[in-house]
C-alpha positions in Angstrom: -24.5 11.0 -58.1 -22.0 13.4 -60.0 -18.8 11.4 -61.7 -15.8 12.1 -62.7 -13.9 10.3 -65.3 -10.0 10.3 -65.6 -8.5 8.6 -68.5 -4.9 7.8 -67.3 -2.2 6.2 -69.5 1.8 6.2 -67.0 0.6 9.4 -65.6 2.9 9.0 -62.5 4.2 12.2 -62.4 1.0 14.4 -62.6 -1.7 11.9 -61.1 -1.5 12.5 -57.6 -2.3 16.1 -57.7 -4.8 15.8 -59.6 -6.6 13.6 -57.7 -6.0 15.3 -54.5 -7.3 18.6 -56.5 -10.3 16.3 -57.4 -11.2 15.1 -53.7 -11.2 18.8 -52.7 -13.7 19.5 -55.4 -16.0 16.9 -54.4 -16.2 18.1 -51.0 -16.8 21.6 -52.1 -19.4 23.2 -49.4 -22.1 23.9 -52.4 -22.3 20.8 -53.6 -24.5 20.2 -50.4 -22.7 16.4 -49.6 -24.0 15.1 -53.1 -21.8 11.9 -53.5 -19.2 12.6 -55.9 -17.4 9.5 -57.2 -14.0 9.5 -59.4 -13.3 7.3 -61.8 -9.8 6.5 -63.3 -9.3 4.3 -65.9 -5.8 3.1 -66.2 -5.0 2.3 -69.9 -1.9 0.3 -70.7 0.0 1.5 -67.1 2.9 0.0 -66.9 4.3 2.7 -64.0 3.1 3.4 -60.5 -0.3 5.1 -61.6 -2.2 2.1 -60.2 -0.6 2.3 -57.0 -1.4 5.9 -56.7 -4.8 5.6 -57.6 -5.2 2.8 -55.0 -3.5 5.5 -52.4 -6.0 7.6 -53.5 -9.3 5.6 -52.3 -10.5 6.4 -56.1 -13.0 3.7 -58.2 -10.4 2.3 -60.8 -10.9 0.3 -64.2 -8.2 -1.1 -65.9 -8.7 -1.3 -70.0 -5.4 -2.5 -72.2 -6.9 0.0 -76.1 -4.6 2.3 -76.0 -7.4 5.0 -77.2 -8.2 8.0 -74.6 -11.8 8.3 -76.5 -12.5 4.3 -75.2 -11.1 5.1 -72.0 -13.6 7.7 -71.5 -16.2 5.7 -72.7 -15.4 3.0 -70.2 -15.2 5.1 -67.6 -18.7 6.9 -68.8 -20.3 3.2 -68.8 -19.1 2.9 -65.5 -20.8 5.6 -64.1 -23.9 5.2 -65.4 -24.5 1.7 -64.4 -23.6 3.3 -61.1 -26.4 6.1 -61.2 -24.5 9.0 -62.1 -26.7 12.0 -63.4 -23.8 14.0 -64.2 -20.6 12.7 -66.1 -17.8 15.3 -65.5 -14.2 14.8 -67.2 -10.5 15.9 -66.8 -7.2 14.8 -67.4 -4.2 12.9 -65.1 -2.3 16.3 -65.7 -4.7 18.7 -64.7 -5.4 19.9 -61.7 -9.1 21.7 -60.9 -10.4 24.1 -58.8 -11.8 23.5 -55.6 -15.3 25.0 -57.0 -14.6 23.2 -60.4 -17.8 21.0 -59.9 -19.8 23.2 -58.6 -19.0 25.5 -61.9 -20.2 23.0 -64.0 -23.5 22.4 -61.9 -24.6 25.5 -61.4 -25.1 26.6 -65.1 -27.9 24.2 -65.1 -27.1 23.4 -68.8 -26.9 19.5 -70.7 -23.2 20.1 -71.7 -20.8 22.3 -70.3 -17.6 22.9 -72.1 -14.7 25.1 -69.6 -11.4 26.6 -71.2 -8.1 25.5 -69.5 -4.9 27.7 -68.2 -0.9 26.9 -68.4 1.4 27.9 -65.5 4.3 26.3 -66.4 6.0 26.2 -69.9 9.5 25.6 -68.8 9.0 22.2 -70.8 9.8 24.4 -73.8 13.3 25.2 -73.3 13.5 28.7 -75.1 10.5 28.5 -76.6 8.8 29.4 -73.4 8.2 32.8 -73.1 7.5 33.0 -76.9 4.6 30.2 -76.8 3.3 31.6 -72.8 2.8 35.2 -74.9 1.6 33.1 -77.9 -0.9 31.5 -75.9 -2.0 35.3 -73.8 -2.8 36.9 -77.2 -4.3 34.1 -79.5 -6.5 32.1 -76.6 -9.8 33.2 -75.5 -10.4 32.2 -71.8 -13.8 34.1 -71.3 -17.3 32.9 -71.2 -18.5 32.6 -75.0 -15.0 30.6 -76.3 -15.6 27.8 -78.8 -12.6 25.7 -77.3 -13.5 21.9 -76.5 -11.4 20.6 -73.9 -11.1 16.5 -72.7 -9.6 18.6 -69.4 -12.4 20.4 -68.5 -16.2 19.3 -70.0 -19.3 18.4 -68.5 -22.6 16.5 -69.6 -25.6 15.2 -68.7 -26.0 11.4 -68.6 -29.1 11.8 -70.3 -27.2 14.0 -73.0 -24.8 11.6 -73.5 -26.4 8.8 -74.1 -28.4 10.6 -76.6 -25.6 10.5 -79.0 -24.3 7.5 -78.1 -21.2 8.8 -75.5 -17.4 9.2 -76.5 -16.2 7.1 -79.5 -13.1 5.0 -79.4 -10.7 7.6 -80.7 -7.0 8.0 -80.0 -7.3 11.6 -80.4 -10.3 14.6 -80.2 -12.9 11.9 -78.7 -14.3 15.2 -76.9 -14.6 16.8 -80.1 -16.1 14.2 -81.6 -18.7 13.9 -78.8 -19.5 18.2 -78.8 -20.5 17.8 -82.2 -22.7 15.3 -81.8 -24.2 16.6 -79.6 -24.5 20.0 -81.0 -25.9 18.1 -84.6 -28.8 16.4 -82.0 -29.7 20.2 -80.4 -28.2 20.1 -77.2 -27.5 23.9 -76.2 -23.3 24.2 -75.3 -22.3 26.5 -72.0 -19.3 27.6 -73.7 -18.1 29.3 -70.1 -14.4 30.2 -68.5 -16.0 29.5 -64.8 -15.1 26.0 -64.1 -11.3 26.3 -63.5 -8.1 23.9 -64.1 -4.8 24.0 -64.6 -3.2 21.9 -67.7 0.2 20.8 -68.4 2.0 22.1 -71.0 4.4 19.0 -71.5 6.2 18.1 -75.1 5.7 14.6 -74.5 2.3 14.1 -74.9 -0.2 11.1 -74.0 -2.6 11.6 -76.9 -0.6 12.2 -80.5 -3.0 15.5 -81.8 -4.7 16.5 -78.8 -3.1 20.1 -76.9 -0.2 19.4 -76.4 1.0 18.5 -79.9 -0.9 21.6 -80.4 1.3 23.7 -78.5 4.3 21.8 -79.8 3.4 23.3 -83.5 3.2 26.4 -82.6 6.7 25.7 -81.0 7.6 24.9 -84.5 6.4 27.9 -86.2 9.1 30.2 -83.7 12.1 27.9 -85.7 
């Protein structure tokens, strides 16, 4: 069984999408009907995300941490007690491509870490064009990139629980989890194939992950 984890924290807004975006994936013709089960772990909701998830015919867990690194580890745990071989992750505001899986799969590799694309800065105000060009010259979205994205990484259960999965970190759990698992050997696919589509919103979920990234780079233009 392939999983997919989905930390969510009043993700209202974004959620639906990317779970529809996430049922498409799962039914993508190469997977060959593997059972593909998402996972969203609702973390201190106190909007409509659990009804949406619910709408969504999606496994749910409910956790009250406040910490995106223990909702991933829930979520993991969950999995694996479930059978999963395969422990793919994104975010409640991303949405993936339909052969984002299937990406991840085919490299036949323990860890897979995919870059991530931004359509729509208009959160910015002015600062849009300035940070979408920013973002054109300074990001490398090709195959070889060292960028670790929550929104778009893959590992093997077996991997995982090598280093012991993601740690209970309000911030750069997936970082965290990469390097341990580059310290224990584990060869990285550092690879632009798997696809998504990130928001670029100013209020963020998790204080230091991308988007407070992108909101001081914002600051540099002042």
């Amino acid at each position: 069984m392939i999983a997919v984890i989905v930390p969510v924290h009043n993700e209202e807004q974004t959620l639906a999408l990317c779970l529809n975006a996430l049922s498409v994936a799962s039914r993508y013709p190469l997977l060959f009907s593997q059972e593909v089960k998402v996972i969203v772990v609702l973390d201190n909701c106190t909007d409509a995300s659990k009804e949406i998830a619910l709408a969504c015919n999606v496994s749910m867990i409910e956790i009250s941490v406040s910490s995106v690194g223990a909702a991933r580890a829930a979520g993991a745990a969950y999995a694996i007690a479930c059978g999963a071989y395969w422990l793919a992750n994104t975010d409640a505001d991303t949405v993936v491509a339909p052969d984002w899986l299937w990406q991840q799969l085919r490299l036949k590799a323990e860890v897979v870490c995919g870059t991530v694309g931004v359509v729509d800065w208009s959160d910015h105000g002015a600062a849009a064009c300035r940070l979408n060009d920013h973002f054109s010259r300074t990001y490398i979205d090709a195959d070889g990139h060292s960028h670790i994205h929550g929104a778009n990484f893959g590992v093997s259960t077996q991997a995982y629980q090598k280093v012991g999965g993601f740690l209970p970190l309000t911030c750069s759990e997936d970082v965290a989890l990469v390097e341990a698992l580059i310290a224990a050997g584990e060869v990285i696919a550092w690879t632009a194939a798997p696809r998504v589509v990130t928001s670029a919103r100013r209020h963020t979920r998790a204080r230091g992950g991308f988007g407070d990234t992108l909101l001081a780079v914002t600051d540099e233009f002042d």
